[in-house]
C-alpha positions as CSV (number, residue, x, y, z in Angstrom):
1,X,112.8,81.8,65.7
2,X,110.2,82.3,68.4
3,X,111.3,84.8,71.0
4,X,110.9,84.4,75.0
5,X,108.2,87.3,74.9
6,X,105.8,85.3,72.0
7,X,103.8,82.5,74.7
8,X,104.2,85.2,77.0
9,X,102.1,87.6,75.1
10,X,100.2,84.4,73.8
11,X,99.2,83.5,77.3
12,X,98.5,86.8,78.1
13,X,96.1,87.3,75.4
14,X,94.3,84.0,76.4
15,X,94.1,85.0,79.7
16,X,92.6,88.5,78.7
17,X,89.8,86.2,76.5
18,X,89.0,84.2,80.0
19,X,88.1,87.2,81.9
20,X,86.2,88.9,79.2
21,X,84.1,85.6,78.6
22,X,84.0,84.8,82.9
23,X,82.8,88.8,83.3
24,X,80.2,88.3,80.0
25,X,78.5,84.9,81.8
26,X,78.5,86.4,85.8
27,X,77.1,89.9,84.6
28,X,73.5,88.8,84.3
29,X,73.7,87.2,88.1
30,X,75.7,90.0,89.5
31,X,73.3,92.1,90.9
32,X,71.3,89.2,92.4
33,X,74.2,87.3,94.1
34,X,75.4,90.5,95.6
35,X,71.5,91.4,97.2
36,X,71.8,87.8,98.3
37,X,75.2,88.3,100.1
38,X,74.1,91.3,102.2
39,X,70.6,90.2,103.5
40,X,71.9,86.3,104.0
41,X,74.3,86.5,107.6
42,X,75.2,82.7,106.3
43,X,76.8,83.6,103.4
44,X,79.6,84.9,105.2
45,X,80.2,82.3,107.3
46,X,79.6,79.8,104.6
47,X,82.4,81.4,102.6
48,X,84.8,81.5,106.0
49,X,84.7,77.9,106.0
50,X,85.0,77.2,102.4
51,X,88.2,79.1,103.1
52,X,89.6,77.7,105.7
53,X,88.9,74.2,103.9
54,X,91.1,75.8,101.1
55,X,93.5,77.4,102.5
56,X,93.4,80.8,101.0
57,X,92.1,83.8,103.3
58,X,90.5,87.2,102.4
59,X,89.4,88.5,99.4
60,X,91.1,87.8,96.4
61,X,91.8,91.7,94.5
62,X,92.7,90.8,90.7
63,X,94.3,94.1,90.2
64,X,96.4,94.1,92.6
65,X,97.4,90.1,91.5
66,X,98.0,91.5,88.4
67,X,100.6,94.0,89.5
68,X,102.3,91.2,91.4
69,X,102.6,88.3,89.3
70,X,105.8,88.0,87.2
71,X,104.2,86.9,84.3
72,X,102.0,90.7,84.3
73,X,100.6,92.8,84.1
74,X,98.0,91.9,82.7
75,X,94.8,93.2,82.2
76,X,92.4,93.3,85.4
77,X,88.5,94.3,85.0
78,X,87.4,96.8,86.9
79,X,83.7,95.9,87.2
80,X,81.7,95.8,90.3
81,X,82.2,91.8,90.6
82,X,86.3,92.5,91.1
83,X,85.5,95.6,93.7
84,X,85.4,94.9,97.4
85,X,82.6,95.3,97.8
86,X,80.9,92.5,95.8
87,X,80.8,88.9,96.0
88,X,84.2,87.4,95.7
89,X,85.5,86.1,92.5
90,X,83.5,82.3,91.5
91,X,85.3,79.3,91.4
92,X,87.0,79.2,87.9
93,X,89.4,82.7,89.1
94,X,89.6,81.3,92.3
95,X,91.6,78.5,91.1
96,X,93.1,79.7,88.5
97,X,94.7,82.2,91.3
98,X,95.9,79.0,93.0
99,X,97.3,77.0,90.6
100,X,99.6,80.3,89.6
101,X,100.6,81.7,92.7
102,X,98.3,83.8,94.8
103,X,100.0,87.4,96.4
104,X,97.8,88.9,98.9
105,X,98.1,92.6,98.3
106,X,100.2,94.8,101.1
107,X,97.5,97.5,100.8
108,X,94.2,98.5,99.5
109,X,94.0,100.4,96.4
110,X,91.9,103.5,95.5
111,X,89.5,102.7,93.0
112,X,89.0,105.4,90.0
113,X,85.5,106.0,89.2
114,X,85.9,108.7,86.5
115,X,88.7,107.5,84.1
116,X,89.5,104.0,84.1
117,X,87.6,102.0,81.8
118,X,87.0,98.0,81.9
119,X,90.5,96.5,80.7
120,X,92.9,98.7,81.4
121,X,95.8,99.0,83.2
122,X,95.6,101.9,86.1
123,X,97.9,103.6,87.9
124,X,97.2,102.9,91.9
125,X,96.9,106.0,94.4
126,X,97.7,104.7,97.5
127,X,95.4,106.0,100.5
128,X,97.1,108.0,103.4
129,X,97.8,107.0,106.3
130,X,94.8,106.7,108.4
131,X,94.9,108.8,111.6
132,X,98.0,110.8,110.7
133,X,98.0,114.3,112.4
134,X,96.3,117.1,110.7
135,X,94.3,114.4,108.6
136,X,90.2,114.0,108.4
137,X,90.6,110.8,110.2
138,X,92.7,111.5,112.9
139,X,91.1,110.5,116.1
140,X,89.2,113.7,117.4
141,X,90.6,113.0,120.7
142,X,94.2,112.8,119.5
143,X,93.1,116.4,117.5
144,X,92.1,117.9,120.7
145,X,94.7,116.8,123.0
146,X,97.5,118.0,120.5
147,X,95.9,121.2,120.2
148,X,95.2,121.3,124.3
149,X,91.0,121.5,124.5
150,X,91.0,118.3,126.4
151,X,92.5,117.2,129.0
152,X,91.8,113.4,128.9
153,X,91.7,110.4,126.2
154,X,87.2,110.4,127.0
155,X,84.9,110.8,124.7
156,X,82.5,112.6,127.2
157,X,85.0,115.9,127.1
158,X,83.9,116.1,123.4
159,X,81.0,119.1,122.8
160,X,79.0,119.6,120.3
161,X,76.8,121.9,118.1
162,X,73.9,120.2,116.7
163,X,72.3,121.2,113.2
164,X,74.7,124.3,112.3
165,X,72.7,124.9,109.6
166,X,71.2,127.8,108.9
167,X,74.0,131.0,109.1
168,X,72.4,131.8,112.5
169,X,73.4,128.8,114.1
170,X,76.5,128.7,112.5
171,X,77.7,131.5,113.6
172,X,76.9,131.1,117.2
173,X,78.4,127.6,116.7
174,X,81.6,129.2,115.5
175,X,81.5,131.3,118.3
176,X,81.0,128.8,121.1
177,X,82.8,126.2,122.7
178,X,81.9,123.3,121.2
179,X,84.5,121.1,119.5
180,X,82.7,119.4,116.7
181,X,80.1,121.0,114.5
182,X,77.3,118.8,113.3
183,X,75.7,120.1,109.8
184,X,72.8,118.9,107.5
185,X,73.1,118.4,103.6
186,X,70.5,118.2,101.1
187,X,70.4,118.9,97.8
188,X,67.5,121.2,96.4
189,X,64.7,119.1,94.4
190,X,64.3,122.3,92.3
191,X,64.5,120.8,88.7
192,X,67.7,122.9,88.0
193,X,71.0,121.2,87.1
194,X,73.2,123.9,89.1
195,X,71.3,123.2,92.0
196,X,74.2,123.3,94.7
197,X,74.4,122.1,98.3
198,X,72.0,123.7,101.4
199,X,72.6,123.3,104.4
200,X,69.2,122.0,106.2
201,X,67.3,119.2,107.6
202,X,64.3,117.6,106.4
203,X,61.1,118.5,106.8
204,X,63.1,121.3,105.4
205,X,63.7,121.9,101.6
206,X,65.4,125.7,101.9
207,X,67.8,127.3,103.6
208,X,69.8,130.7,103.9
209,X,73.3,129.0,104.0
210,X,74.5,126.9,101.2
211,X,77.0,124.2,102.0
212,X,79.9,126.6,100.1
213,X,79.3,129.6,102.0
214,X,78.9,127.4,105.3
215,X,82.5,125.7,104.1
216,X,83.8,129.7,103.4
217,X,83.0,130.1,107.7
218,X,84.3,127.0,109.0
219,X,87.6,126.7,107.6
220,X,88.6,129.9,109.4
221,X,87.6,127.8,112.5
222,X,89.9,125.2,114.2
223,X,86.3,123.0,114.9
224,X,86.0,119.3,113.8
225,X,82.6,118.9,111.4
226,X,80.6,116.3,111.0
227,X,78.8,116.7,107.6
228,X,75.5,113.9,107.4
229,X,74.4,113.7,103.8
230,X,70.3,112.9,104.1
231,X,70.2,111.9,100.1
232,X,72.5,110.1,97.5
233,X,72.0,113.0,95.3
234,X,73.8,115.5,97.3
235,X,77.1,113.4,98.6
236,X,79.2,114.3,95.0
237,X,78.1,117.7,94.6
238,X,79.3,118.1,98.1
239,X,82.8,116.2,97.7
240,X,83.8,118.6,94.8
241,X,83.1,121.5,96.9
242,X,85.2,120.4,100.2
243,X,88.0,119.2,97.5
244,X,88.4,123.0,96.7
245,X,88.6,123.4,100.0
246,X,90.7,120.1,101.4
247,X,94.7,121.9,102.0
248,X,92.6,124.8,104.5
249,X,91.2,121.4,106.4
250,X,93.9,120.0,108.7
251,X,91.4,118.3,111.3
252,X,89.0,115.6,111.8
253,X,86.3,115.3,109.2
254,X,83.0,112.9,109.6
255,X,80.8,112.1,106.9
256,X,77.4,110.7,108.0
257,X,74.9,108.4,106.1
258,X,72.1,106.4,107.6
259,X,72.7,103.3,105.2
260,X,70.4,100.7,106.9
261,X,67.2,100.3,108.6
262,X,67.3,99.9,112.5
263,X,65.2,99.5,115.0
264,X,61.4,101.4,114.4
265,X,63.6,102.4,111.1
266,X,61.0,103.4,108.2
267,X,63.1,106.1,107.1
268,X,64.6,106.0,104.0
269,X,68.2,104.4,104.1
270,X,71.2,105.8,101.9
271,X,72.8,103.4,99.8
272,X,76.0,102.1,101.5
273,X,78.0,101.2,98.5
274,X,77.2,104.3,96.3
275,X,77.9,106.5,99.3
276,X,81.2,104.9,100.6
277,X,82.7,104.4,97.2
278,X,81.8,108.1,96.3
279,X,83.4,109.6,99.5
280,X,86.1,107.6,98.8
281,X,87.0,108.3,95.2
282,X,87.6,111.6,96.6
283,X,88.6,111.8,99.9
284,X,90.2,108.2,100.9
285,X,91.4,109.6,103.9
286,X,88.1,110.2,106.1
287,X,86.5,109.2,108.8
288,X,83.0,107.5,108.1
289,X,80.0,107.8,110.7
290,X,77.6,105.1,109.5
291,X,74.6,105.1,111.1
292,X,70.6,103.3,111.0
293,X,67.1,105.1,110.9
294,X,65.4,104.4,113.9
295,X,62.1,105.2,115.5
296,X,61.5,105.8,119.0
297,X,57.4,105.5,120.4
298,X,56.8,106.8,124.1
299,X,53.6,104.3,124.3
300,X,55.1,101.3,123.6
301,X,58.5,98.9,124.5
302,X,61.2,100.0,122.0
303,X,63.2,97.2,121.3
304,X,67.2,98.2,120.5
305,X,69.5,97.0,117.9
306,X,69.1,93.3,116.7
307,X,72.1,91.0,116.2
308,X,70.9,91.1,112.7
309,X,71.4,94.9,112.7
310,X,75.0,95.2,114.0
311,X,76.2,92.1,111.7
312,X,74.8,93.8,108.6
313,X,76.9,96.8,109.7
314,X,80.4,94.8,110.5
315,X,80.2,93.1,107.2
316,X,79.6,96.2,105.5
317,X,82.8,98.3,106.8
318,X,85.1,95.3,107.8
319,X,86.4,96.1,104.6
320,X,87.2,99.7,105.0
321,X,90.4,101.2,106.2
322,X,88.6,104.0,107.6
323,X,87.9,104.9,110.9
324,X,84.1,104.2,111.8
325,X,82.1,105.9,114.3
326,X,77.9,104.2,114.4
327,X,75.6,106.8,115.6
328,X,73.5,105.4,118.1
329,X,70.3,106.5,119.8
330,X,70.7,107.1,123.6
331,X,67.3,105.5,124.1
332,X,68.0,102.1,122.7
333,X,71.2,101.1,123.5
334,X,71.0,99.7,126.9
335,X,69.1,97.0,125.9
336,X,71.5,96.6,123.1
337,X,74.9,96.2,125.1
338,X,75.3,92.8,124.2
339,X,75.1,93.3,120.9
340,X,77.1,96.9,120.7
341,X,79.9,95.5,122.5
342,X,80.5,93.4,120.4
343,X,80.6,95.5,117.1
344,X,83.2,97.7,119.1
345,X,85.4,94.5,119.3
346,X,85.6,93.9,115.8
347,X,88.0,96.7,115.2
348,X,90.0,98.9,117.0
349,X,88.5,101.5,114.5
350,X,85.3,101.2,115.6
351,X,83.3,103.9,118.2
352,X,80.1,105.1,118.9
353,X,78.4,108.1,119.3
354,X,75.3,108.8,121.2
355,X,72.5,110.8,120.0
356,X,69.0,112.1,121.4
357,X,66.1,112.2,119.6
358,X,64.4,115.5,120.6
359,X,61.1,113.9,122.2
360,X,63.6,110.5,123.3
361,X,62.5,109.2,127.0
362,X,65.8,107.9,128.5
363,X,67.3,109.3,131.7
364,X,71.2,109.6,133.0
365,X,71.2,106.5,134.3
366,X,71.1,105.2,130.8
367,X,74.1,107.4,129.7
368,X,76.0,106.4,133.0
369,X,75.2,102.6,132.1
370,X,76.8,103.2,128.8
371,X,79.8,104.8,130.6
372,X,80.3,101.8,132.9
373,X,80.0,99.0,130.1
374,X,81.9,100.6,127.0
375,X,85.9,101.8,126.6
376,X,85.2,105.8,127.4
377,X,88.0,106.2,124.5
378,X,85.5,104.9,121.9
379,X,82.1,106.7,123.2
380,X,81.0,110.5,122.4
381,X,77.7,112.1,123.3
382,X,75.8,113.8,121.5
383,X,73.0,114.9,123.4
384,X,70.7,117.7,124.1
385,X,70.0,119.7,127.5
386,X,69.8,119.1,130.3
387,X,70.7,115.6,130.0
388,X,73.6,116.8,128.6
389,X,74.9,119.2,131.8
390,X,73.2,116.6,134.0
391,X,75.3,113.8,132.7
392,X,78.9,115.6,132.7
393,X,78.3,116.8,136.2
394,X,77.3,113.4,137.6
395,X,81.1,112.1,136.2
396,X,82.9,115.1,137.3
397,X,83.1,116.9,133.9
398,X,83.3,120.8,133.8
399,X,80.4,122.4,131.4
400,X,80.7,125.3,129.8
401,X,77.3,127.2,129.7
């Protein structure tokens, strides 16, 4: 007598050899296609009309499929090709998906990087909810408001401390007014294996304060911190730290990459992907600053960010649930309005925050053309003296000296 649960398991085992031989043949081309996907803008649109000729919308997330279908679970891979991040699945999954019965999943999942191996069944953490209270992606203006140090929903009330780093400027930052502290990571090229966290900034390659101690400080602070990570190599090292740390954390927490090149850009870029999925395997409930390496020449006409930049950027974290701030240079943004703008409009979790180069040539009529064109709910400033005191006294805002 053949039971109800034999084709099941039958088909299910056929359906586990057709991934395994679909992931052996696309594994060669993988890396390839997906290079090919991020430096190609058609791609995208390529794929949004091949979709709408189909009839079937966003990517397809096997694992999640697999939890819905009523003939699963069944096995999902777990590779790179089946993460968000890479190309979508080829033709042969996509219609196998829509001859059975496609489910589009109610939420993202959270990928696990360090126990899940290919083929197997994994239980699903489901991310928090973004911009809840207390959490390190609530809105720094909704943090600040709640807790009474602003007095309006503008991102020009914000203050901030610049390259906390060593314990000297730490401490006054600790001690000052300033909302948000901005810190540099790096991660000592020393040759030892315990090397741990610093806190500096390149040219730098030593500091007094290590990224623990620094952590040890802040917490006792009610501050928001923006941590920018200048290598690949120091971004894990520095998530298992802030883990020990996470419950005494109940505010906004940023964490910056430069991940591609912008305009005069020649400094080296921090993989997006490695850095994202990283931060996110630990902490899925964060707020992301993603930003470009720029250049800025006194001598010559500096051109601001392409359409080619801020695309790159949109199709890189249109997939994220995570807040987004982009980290743009005060110098080159008025001649990129157009294009800026537009990258704000894509998501209401989108802002920017304006920074200043040191030797930067721009005056406060740039930062008051900013103010006029953009939603002063999704703009902070970031920016040194005295353009700084110049700027919040031309639009009425009190500065504490």
């Amino acid at each position: 007598m053949v039971t109800r649960a034999e084709p099941q398991e039958k088909f299910r085992a056929k359906r586990q050899k057709d991934f395994d031989i679909l992931e052996q043949n696309e594994s060669s081309d993988e890396e390839s296609q997906k290079k090919e996907r991020l430096l190609d803008p058609k791609i995208p649109a390529a794929e949004s009309a091949r979709d709408a000729e189909t009839g079937i919308t966003g990517k397809l997330e096997p694992k999640a499929f697999a939890l819905a279908h009523p003939l699963g679970p069944f096995p999902a891979p777990l590779s790179k090709r089946t993460s968000w991040w890479s190309p979508e699945p080829g033709p042969w999954f996509r219609t196998w998906v829509q001859n059975l019965c496609f489910t589009p999943p109610v939420t993202r999942q959270r990928r696990s990087y360090r126990s899940a191996p290919a083929h197997t069944a994994t239980s699903v953490t489901m991310t928090a909810a973004a911009g809840s209270p207390g959490s390190w992606s609530e809105n720094i203006l909704g943090y600040f408001l709640r807790n009474n140090q602003i007095t309006a929903k503008d991102g020009a009330e914000i203050t901030w401390y610049h390259a906390a780093n060593h314990k000297a400027q730490m401490n006054e930052a600790l001690k000052s007014t300033a909302h948000m502290i901005e810190a540099d990571i790096l991660l000592p090229d020393d040759g030892s294996e315990h090397s741990q966290p610093i806190m500096a900034h390149p040219p730098e390659t030593s500091s007094d304060n290590t990224l623990k101690e620094w952590l040890a400080e802040v917490v006792k602070s009610n501050k928001g911190i923006k941590l920018d990570f200048k290598s690949l190599a120091a971004v894990e090292p520095s998530m298992m730290l802030l883990e020990k740390v996470k419950r005494h954390l109940k505010r906004p927490v940023w964490m910056n990459a430069d991940i591609l090149p912008g305009p005069n850009g020649h400094g080296r870029v921090v993989d997006a992907k490695l850095f994202i999925d990283t931060v996110t395997s630990y902490f899925p409930d964060v707020t992301f600053s993603l930003g470009w390496t720029t250049g800025w020449h006194p001598q010559k006409v500096n051109e601001g960010y392409s359409w080619t930049m801020v695309k790159e950027m949109e199709y890189i974290c249109n997939e994220l649930n995570q807040p987004v701030t982009f980290p743009v240079r005060a110098a080159l943004v008025r001649q990129s309005c157009s294009q800026l703008l537009w990258l704000l409009k894509k998501s209401n979790r989108y802002s920017l925050t304006i920074w200043t180069g040191k030797d930067d040539n721009y005056s406060v009529e740039d930062l008051l053309y900013i103010r006029d064109h953009f939603d002063k709910s999704q703009v902070f400033y970031d920016i040194l003296e005295p353009q700084n005191y110049e700027f919040k006294q031309a639009i009425g805002i009190k500065v504490n000296l």
